[in-house]
N, C-alpha and C positions, 0 to 999 in steps of 0.2 A: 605275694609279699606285700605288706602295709609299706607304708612310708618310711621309717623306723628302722626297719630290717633292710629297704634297699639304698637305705643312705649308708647302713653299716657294712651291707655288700659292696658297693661302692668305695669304704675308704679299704677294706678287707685288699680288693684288688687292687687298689692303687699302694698299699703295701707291700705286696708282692712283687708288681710290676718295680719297686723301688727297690725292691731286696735284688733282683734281678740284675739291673741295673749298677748295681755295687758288685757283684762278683766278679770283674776283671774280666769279663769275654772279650773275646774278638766282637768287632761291628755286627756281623753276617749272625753267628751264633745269637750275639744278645737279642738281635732284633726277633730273629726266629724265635728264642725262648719267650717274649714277651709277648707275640703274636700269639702263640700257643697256649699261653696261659691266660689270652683274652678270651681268644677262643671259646677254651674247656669253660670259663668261667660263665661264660656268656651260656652255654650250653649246658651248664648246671640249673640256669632257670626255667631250661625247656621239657616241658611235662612229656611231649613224645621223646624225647633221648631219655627222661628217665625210664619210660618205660618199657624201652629199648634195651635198655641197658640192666634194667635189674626186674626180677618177676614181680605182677603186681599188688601181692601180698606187702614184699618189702618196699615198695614204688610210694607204696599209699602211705608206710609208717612214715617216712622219713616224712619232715616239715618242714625243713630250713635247704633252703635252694644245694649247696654242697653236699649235704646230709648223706655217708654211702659211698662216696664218689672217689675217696682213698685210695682206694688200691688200683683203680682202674684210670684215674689219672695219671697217677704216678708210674703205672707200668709203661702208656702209651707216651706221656712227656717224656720220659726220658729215651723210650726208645726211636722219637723221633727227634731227639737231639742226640740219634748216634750211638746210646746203649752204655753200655757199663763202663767204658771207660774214664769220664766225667763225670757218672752219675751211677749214683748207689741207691740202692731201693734199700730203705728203713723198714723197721718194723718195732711197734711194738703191742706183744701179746697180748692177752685178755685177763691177764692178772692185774692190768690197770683197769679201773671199777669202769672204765667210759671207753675200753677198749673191743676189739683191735682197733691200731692204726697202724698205717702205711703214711709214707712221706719219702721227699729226696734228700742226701746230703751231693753239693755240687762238690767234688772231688779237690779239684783246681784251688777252688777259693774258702774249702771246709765252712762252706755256708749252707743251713737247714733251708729249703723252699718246700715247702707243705702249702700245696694247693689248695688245700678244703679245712688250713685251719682254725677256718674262723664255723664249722659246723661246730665246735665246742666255745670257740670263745664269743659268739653272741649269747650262750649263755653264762659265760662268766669261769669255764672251766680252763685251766691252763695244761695245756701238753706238757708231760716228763719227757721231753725228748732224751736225756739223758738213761732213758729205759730202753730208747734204739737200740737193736741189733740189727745187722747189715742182712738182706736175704736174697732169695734168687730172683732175679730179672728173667721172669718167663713170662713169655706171652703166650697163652692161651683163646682161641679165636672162640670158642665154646662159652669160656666165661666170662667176666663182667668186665675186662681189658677186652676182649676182641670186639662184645654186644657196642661198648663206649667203643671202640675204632668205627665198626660197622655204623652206627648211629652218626656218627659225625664226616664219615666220607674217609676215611684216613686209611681205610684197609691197600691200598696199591701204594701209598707213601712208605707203611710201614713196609711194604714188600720189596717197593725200592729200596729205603735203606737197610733190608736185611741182605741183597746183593752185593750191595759195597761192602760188607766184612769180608 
């Protein structure tokens, strides 16, 4: 990443972290979502999780450190803050010209957190979030949510908390 792109990564997540911050959580929750979203974020710029995480065909296309990272942030964020009751996995199809994407809406505070949305808007594309439709929260350890759990260490967190249901 030049200069340029990781000063825009940089205010990208402190946007997030901010959006976060505004949705009314408990202490314990907020802090956990913000940690989690430094995290993935931080772990968006790391070339071994990306290619961890996605085969090396698609590894190489992507250029912009988020680039990809959609659906498989969003399945693991949300189900290690506890799963679908506070958090809804988004979608929207491939009939948008720069789609799919995936994102959350937080339940509680009807607030959009899309972790990787700035893989469109550094260059200047704007999400139709209003194209979201709500979809299934499934984790699959095969595909690009379990490869991103496995990559990041998260595989026995997600396992604890699929106990507590």
């Amino acid at each position: 990443m030049d200069e340029k792109e990781e000063l825009f990564y940089k205010k990208a997540t402190d946007k997030l972290l901010a959006t976060i911050e505004k949705m009314g959580m408990e202490k314990i929750p907020r802090m956990r979502a913000k940690n989690l979203a430094l995290y993935f974020r931080d772990s968006f710029k790391l070339e071994d999780v990306k290619y961890q995480t996605f085969d090396k065909e698609n590894a190489d296309a992507f250029r912009y450190c988020s680039d990809g990272f959609c659906r498989a942030s969003s399945i693991d964020f949300a189900l290690m803050m506890g799963g679908g009751k506070d958090w809804k996995l988004m979608f929207i199809d491939d009939m948008w010209a720069h789609g799919p994407h995936h994102y959350l809406l937080h339940v509680p505070s009807n607030t959009i957190l899309d972790l990787t949305y700035d893989q469109y808007a550094h260059s200047g594309i704007t999400i139709p979030y209003f194209l979201g439709k709500p979809t299934k929260l499934y984790f699959d350890e095969n595909e690009s949510e379990g490869r991103f759990a496995k990559a990041l260490n998260l595989m026995p967190l997600l396992a604890a908390n699929k106990q507590k249901e």
